[in-house]
N, CA, C and O atoms as a DFTB+ gen file, in Angstrom:
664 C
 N C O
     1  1    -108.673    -200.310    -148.983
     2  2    -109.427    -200.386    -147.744
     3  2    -108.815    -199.409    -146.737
     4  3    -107.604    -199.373    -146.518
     5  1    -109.853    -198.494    -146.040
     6  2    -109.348    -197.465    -144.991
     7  2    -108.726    -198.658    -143.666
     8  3    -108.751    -199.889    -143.650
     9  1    -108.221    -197.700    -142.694
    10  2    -107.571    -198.371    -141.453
    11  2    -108.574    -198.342    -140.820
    12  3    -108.813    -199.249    -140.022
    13  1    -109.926    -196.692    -141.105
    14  2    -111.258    -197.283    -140.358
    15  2    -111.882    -199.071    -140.507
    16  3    -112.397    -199.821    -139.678
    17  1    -111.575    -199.221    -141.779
    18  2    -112.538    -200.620    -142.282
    19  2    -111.864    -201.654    -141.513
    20  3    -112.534    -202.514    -140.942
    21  1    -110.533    -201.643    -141.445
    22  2    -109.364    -202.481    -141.100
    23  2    -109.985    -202.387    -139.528
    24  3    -110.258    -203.566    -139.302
    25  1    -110.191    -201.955    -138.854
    26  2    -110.350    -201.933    -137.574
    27  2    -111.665    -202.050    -137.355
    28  3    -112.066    -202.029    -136.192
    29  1    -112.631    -202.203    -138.500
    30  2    -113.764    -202.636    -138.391
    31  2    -114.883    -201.581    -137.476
    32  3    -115.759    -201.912    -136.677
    33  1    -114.569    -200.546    -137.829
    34  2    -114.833    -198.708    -137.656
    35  2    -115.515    -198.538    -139.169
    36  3    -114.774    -198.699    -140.139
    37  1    -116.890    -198.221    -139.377
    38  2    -117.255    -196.977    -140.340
    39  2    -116.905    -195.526    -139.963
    40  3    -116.821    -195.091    -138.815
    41  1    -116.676    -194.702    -141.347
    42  2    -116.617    -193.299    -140.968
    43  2    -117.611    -192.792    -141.468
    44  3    -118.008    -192.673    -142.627
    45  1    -118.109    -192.405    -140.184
    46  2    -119.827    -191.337    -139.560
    47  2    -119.102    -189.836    -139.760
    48  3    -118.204    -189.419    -139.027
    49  1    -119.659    -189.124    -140.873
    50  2    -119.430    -187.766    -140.388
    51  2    -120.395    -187.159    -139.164
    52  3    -121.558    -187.416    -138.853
    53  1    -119.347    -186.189    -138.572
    54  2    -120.055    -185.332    -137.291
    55  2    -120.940    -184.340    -137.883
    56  3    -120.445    -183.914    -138.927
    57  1    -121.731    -183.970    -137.688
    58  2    -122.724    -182.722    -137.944
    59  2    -122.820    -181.765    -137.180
    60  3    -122.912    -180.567    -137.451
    61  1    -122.783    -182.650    -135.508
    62  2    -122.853    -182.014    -134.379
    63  2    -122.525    -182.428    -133.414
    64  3    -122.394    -183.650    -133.333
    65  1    -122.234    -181.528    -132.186
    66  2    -122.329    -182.874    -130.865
    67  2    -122.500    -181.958    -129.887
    68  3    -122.349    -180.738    -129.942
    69  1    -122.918    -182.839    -128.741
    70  2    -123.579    -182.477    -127.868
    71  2    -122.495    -182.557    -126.721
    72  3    -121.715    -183.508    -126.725
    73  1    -122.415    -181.513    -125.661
    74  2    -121.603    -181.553    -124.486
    75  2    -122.158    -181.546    -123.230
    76  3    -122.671    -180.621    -122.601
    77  1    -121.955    -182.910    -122.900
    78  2    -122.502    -182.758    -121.590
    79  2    -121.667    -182.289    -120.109
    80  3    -120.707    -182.943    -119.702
    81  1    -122.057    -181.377    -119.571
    82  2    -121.070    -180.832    -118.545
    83  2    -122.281    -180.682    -116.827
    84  3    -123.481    -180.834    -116.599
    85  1    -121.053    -180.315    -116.018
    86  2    -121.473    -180.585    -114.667
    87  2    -121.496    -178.840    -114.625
    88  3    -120.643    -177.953    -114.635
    89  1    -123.148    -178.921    -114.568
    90  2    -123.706    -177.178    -114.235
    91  2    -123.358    -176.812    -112.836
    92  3    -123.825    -175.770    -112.378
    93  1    -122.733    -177.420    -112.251
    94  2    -122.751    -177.241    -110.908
    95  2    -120.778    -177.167    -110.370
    96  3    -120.258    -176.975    -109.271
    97  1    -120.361    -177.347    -111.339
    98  2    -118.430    -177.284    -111.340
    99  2    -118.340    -175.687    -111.690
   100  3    -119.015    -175.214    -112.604
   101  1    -117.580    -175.005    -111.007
   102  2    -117.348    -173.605    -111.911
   103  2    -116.438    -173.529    -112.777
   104  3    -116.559    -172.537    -113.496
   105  1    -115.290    -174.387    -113.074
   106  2    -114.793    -174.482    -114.243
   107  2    -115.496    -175.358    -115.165
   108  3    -115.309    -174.943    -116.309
   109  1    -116.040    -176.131    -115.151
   110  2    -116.853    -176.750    -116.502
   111  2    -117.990    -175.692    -116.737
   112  3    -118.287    -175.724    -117.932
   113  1    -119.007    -174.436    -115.809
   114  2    -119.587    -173.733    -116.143
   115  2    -118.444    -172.424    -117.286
   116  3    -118.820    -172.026    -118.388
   117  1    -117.393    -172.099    -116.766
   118  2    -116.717    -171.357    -117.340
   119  2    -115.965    -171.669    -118.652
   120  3    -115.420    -170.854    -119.397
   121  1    -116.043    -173.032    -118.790
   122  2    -115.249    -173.821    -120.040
   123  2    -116.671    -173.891    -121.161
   124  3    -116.717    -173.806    -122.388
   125  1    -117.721    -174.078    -120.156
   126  2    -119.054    -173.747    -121.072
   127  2    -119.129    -172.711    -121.623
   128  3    -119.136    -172.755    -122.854
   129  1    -119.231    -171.090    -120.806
   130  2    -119.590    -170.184    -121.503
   131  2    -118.140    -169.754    -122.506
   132  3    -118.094    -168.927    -123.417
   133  1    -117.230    -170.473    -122.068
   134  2    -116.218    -170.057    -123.369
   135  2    -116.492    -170.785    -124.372
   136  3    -116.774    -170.136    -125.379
   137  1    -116.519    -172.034    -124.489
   138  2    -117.112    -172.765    -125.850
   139  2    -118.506    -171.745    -126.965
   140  3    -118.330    -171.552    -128.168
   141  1    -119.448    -171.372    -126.395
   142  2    -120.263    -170.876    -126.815
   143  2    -120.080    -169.354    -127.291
   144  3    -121.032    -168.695    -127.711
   145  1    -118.399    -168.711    -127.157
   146  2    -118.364    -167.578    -127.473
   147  2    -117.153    -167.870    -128.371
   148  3    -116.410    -166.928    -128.647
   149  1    -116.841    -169.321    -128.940
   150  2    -115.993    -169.482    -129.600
   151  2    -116.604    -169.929    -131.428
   152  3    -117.608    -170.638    -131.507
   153  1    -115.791    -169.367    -132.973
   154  2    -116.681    -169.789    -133.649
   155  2    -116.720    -171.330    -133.592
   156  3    -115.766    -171.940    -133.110
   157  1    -117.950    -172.057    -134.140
   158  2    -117.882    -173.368    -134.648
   159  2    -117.865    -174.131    -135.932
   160  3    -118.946    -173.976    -136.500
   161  1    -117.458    -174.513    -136.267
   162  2    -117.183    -175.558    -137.315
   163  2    -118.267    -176.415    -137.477
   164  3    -118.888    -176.562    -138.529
   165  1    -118.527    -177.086    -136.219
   166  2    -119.242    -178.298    -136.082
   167  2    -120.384    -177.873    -134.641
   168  3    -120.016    -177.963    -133.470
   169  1    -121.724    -177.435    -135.052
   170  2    -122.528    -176.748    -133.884
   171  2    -122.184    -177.701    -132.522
   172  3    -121.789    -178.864    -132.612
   173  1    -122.400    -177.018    -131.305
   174  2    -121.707    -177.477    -129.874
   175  2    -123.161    -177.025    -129.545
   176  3    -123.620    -175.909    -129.791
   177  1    -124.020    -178.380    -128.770
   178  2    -124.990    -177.586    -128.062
   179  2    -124.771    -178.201    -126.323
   180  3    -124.976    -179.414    -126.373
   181  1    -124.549    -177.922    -125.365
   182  2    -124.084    -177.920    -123.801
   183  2    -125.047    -178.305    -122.869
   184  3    -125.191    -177.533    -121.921
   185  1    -125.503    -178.963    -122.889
   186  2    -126.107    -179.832    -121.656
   187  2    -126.037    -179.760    -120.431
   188  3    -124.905    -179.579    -119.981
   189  1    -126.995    -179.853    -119.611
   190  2    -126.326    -179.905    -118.156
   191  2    -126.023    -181.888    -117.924
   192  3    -126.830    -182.817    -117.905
   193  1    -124.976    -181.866    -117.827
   194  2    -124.623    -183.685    -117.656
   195  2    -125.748    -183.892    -116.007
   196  3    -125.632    -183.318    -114.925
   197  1    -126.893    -185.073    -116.524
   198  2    -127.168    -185.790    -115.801
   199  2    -128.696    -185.364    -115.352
   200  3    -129.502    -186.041    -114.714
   201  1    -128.861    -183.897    -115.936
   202  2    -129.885    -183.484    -115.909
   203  2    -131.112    -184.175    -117.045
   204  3    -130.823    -184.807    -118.061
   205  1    -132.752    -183.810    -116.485
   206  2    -133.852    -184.185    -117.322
   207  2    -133.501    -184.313    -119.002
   208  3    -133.469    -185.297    -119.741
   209  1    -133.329    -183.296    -119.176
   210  2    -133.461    -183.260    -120.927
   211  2    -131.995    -184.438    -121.203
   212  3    -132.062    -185.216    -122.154
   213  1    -130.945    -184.441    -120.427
   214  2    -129.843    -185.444    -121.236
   215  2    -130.156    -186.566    -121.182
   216  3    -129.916    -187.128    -122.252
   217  1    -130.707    -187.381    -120.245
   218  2    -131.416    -188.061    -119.868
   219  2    -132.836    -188.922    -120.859
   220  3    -133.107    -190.104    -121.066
   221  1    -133.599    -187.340    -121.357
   222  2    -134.348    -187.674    -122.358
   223  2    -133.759    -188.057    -123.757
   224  3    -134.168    -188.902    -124.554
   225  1    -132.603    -187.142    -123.847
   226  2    -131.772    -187.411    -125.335
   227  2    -130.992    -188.755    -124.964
   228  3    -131.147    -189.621    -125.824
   229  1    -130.438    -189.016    -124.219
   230  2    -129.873    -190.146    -123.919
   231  2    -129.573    -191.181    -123.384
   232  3    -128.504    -191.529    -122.881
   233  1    -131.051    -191.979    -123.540
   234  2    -131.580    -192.612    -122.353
   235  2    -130.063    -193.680    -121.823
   236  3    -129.821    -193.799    -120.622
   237  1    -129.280    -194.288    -122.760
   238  2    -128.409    -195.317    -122.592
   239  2    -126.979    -195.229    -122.235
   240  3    -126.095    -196.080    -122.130
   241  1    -127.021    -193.710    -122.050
   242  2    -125.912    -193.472    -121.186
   243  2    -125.665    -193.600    -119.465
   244  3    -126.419    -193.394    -118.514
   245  1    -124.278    -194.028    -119.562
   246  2    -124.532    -193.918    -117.546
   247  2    -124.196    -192.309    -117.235
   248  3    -123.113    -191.726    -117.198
   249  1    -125.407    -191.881    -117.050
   250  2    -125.403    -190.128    -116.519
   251  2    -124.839    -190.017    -114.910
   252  3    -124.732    -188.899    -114.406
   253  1    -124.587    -190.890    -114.357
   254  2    -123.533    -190.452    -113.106
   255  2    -122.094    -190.809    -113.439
   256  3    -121.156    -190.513    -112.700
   257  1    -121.991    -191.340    -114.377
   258  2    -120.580    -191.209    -115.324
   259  2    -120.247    -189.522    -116.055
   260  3    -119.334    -188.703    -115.952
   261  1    -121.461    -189.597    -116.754
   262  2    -120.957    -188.011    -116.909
   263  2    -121.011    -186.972    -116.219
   264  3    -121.059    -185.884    -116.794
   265  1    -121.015    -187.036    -115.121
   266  2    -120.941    -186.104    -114.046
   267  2    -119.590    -186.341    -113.192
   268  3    -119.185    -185.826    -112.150
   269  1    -119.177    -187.106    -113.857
   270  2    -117.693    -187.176    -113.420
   271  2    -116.642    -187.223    -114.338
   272  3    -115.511    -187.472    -113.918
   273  1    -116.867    -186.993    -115.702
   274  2    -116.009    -187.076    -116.735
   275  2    -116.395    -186.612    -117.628
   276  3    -117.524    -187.050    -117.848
   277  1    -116.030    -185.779    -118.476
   278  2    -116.182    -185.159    -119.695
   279  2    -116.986    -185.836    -120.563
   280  3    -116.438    -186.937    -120.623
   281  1    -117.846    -185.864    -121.201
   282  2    -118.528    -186.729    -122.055
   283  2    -119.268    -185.826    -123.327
   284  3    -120.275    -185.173    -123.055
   285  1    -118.857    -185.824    -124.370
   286  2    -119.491    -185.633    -125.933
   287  2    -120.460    -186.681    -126.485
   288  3    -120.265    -187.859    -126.187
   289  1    -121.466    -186.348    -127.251
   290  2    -122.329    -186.969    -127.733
   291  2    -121.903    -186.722    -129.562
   292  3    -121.475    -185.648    -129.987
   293  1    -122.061    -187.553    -130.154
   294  2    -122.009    -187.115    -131.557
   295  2    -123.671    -187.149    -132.090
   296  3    -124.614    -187.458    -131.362
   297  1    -123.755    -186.822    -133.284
   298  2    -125.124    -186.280    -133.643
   299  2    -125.485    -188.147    -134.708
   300  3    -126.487    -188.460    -135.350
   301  1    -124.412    -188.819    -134.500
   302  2    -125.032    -189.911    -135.077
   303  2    -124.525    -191.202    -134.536
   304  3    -124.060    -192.200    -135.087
   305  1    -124.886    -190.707    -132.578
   306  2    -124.459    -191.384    -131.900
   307  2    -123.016    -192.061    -131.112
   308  3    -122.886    -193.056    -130.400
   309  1    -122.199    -191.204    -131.518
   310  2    -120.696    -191.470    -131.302
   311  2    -121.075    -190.870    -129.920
   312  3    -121.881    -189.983    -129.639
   313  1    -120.137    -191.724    -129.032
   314  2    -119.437    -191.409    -127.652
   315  2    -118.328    -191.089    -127.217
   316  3    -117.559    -192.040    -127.355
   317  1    -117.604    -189.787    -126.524
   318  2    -116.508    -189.384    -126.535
   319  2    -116.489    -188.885    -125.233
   320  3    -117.207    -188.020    -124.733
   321  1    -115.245    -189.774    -124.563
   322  2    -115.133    -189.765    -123.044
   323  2    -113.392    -188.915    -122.805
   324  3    -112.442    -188.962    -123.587
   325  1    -113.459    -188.347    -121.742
   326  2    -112.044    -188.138    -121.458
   327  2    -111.287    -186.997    -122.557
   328  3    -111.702    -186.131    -123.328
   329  1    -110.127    -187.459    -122.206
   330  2    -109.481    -186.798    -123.482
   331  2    -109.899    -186.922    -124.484
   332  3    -109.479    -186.035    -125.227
   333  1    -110.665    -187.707    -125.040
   334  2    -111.377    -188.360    -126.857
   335  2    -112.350    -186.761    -126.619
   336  3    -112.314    -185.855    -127.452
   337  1    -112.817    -186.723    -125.882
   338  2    -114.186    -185.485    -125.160
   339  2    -113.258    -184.424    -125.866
   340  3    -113.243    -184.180    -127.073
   341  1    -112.623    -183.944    -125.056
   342  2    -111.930    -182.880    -124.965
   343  2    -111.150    -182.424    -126.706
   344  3    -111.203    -181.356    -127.317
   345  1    -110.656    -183.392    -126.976
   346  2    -110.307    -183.285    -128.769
   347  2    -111.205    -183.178    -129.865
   348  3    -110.848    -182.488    -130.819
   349  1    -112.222    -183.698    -129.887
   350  2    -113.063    -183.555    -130.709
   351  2    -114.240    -182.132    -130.452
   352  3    -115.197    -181.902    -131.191
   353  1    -113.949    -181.515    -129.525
   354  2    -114.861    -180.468    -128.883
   355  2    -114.054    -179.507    -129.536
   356  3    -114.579    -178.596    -130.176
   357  1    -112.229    -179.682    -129.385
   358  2    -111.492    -178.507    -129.950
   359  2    -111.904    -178.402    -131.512
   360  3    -112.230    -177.447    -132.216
   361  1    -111.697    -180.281    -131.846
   362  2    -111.974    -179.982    -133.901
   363  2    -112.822    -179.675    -134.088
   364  3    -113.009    -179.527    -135.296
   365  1    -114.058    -179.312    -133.152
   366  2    -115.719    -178.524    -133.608
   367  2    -115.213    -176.992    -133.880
   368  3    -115.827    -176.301    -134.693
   369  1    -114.146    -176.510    -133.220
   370  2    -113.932    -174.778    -133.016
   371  2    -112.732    -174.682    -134.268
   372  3    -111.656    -175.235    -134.495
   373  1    -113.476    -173.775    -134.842
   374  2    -112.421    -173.207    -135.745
   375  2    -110.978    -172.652    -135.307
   376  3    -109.988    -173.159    -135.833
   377  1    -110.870    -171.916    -134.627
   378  2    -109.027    -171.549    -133.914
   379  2    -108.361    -172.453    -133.295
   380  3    -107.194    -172.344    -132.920
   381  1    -109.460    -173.896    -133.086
   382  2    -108.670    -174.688    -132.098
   383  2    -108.364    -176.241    -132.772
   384  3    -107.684    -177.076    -132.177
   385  1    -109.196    -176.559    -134.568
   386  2    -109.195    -177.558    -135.231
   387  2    -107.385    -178.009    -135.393
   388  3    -107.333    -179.239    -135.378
   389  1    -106.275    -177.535    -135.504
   390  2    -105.367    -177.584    -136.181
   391  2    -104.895    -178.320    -134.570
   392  3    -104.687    -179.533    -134.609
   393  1    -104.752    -177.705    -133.377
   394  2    -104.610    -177.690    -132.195
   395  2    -104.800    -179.246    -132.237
   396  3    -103.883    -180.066    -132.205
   397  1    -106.735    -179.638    -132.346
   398  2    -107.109    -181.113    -132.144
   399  2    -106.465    -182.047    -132.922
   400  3    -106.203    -183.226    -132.683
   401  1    -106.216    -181.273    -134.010
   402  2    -105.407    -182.345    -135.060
   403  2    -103.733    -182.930    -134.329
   404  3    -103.410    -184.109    -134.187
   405  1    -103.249    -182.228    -134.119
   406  2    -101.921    -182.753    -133.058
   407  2    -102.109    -183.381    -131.969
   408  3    -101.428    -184.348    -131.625
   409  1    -103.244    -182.797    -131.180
   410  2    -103.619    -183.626    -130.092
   411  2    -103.729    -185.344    -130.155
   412  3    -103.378    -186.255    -129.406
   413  1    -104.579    -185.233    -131.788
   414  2    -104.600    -186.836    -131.691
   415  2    -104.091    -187.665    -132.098
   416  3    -104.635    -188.687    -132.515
   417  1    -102.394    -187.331    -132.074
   418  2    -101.521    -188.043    -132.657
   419  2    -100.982    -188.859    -130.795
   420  3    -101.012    -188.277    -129.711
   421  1    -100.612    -190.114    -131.043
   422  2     -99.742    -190.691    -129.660
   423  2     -99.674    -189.729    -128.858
   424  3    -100.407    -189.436    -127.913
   425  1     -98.265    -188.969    -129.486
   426  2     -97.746    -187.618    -128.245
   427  2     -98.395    -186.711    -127.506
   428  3     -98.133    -186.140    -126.447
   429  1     -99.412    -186.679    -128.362
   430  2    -100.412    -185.109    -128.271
   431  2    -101.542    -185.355    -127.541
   432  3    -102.235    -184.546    -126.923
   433  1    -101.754    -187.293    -127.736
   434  2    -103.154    -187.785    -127.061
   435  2    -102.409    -187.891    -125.161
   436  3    -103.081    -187.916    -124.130
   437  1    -100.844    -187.932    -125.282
   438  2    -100.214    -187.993    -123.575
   439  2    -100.820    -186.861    -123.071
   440  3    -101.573    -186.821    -122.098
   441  1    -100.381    -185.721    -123.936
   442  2    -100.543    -184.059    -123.385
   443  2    -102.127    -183.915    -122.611
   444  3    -102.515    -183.309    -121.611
   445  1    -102.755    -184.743    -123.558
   446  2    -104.589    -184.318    -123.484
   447  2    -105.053    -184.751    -122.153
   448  3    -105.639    -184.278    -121.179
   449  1    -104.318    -186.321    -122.707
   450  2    -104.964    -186.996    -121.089
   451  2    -104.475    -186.366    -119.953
   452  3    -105.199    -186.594    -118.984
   453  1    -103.147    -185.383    -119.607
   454  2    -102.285    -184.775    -118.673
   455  2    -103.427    -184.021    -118.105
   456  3    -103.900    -184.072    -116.969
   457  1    -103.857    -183.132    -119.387
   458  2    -104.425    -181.805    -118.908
   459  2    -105.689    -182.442    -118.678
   460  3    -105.815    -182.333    -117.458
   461  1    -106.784    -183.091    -119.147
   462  2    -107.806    -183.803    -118.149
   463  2    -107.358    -184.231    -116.721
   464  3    -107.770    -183.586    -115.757
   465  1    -106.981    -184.715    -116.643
   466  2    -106.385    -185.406    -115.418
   467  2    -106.122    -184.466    -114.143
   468  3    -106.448    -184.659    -112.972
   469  1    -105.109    -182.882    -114.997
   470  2    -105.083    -181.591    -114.091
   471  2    -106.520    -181.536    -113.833
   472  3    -106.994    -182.044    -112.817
   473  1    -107.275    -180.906    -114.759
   474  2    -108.893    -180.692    -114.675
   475  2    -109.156    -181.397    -113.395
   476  3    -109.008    -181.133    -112.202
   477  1    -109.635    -182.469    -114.148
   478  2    -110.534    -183.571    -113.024
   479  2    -109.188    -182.869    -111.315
   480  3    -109.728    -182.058    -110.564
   481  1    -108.082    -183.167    -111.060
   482  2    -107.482    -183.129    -109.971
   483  2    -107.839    -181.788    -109.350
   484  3    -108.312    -181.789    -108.213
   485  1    -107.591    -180.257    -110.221
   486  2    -108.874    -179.172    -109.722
   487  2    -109.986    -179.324    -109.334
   488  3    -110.376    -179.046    -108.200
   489  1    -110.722    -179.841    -110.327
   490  2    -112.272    -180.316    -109.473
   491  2    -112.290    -181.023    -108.244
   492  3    -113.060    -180.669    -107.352
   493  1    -111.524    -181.982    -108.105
   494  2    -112.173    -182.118    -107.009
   495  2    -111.394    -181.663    -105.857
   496  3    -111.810    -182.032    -104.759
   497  1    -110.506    -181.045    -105.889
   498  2    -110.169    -180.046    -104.743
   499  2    -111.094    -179.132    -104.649
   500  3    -111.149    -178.545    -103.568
   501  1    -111.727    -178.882    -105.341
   502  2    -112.885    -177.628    -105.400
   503  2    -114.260    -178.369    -104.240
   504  3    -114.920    -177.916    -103.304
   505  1    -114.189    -179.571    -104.885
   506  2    -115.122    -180.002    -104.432
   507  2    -114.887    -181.163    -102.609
   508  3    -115.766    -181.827    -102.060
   509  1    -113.741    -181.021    -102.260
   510  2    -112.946    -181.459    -101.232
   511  2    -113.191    -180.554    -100.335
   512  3    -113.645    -180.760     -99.210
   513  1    -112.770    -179.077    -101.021
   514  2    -112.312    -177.957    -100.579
   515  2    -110.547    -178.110     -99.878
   516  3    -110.125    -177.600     -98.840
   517  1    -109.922    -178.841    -100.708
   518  2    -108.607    -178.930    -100.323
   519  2    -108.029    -177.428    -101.205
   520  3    -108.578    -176.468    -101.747
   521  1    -106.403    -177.961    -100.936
   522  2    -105.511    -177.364    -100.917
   523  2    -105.241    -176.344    -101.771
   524  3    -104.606    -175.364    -101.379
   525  1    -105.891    -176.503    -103.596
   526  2    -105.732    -176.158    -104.462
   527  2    -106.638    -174.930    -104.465
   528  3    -106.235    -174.014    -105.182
   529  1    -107.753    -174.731    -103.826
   530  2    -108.465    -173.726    -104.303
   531  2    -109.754    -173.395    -103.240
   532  3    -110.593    -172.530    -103.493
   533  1    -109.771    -174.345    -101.834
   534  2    -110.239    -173.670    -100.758
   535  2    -111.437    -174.386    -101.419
   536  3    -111.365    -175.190    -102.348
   537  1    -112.918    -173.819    -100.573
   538  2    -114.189    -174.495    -100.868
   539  2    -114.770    -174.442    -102.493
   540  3    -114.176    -173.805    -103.363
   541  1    -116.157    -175.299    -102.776
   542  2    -115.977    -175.071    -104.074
   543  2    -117.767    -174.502    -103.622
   544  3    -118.133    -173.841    -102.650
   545  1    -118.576    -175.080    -104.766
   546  2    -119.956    -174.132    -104.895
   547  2    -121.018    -175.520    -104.625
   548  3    -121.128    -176.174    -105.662
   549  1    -121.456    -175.836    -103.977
   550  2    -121.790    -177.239    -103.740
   551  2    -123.799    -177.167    -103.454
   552  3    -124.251    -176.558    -102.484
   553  1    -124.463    -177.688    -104.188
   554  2    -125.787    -177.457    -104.402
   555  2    -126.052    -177.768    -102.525
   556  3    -126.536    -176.839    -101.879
   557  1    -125.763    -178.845    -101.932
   558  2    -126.158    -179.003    -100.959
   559  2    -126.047    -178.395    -100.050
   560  3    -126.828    -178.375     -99.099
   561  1    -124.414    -177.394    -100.253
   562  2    -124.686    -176.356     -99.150
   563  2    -125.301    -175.304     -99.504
   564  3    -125.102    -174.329     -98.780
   565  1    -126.157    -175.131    -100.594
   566  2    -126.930    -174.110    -100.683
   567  2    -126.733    -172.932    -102.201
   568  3    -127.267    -171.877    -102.543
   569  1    -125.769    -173.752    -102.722
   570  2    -125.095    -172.855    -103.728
   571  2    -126.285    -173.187    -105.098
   572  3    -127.106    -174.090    -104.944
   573  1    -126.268    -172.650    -105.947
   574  2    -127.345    -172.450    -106.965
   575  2    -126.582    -171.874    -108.525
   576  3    -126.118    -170.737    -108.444
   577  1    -126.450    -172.511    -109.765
   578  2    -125.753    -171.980    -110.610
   579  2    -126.949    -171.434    -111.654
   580  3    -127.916    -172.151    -111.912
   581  1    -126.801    -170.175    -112.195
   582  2    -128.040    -169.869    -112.988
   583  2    -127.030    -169.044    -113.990
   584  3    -126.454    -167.995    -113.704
   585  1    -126.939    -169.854    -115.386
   586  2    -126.152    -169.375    -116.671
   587  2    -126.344    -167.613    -116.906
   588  3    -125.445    -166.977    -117.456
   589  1    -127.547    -166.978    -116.447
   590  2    -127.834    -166.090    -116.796
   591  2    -127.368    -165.069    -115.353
   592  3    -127.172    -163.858    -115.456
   593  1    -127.262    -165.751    -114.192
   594  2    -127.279    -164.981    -113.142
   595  2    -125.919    -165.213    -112.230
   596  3    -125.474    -164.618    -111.248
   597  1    -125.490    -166.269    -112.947
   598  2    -124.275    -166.452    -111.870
   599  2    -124.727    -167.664    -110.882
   600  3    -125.710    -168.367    -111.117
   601  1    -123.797    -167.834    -109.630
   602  2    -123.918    -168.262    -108.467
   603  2    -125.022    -167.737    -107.960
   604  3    -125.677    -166.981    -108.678
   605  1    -125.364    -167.962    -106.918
   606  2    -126.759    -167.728    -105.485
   607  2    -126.623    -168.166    -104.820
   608  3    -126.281    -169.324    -105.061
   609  1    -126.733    -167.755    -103.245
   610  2    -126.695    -168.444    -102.293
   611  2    -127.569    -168.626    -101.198
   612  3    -127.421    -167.968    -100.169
   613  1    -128.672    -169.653    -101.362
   614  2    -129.658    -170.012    -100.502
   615  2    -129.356    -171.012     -99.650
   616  3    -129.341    -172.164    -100.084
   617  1    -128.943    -170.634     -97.722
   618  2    -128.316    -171.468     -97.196
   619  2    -129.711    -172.233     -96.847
   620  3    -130.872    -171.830     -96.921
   621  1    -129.115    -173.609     -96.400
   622  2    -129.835    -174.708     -96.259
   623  2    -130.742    -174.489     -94.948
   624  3    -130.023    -174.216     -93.987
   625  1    -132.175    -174.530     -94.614
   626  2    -132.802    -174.194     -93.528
   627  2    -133.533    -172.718     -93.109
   628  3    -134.092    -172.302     -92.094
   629  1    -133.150    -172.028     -94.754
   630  2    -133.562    -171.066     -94.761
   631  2    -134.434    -170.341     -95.613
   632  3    -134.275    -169.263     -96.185
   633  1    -135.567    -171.287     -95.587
   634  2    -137.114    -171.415     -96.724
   635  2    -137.581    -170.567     -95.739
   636  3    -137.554    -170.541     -94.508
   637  1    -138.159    -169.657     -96.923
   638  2    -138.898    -168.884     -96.396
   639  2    -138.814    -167.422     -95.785
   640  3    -139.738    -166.768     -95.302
   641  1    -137.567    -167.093     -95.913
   642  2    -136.362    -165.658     -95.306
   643  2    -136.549    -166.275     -93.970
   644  3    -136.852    -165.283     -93.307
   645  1    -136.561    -167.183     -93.233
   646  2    -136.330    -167.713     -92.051
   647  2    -135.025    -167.052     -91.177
   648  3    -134.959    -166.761     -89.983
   649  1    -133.956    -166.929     -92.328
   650  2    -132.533    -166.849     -91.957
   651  2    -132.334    -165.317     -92.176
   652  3    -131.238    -164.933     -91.770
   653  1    -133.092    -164.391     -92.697
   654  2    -133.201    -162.873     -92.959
   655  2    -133.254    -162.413     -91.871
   656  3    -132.183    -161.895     -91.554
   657  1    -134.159    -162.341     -90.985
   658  2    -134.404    -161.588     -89.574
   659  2    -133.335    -161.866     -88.870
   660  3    -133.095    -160.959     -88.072
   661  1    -132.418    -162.936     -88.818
   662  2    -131.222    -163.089     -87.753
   663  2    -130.504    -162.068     -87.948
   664  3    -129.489    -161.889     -87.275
């Protein structure tokens, strides 16, 4: 009998999984377009967390949870939060499988949760606009993320080139 059975765990192979991320963080946009230029093992398809279509794929998730935490989808329903997120995203990438494999030993799962924890503590200085990194890109003040175009900046009150002629 496996330690899966023992713990009353089947083992689901992965096929795929899904990443849901905050389109609107510039390091989770930048951790995005690096994932997608990395090879895969296990296809990675990137989501905007919290948006229509994740929403449609996943009706039973709490989507203002993943907009605050890393969150993986597996392709036969597995959920992977946090550091669990972050390890199993590396064992999808070929240069980084050996990496995830240490990670998820005790020692390696301390390291993971560390460096989430940095993450998340960047973000939201970004999003504070504290100490660490000054203002961040914030939809409400007008900021706009477009994968293909970058940032934009349409300030608030200014439909219409209203704010052009000044």
């Amino acid at each position: 009998m496996t330690a899966d059975r023992d713990r009353g765990a089947l083992r689901v192979p992965v096929h795929g999984l899904t990443v849901l991320y905050d389109a609107e963080c510039s390091l989770c946009a930048h951790v995005r377009d690096w994932l997608v230029r990395q090879r895969q093992l296990v296809p990675l398809e990137l989501v905007p967390a919290g948006s229509a279509e994740a929403r449609r794929r996943f009706p039973g998730l709490d989507h203002g949870g993943t907009l605050s935490e890393v969150t993986v989808v597996g392709d036969s329903g597995q959920v992977y939060r946090e550091a669990a997120a972050w390890i199993v995203v590396l064992w999808a990438l070929r240069q980084y499988r050996p990496l995830a494999h240490r990670l998820s030993t005790p020692a390696g799962l301390r390291l993971a949760r560390g460096a989430v924890l940095g993450a998340a503590a960047w973000r939201g200085s970004q999003w504070r606009g504290a100490q660490w990194g000054g203002t961040g890109y914030r939809r409400e003040d007008g900021w706009r993320y477009d994968p293909a175009r970058g940032w934009t900046y349409d300030p608030p009150g200014c439909d219409g080139g209203a704010c052009a002629s000044r």
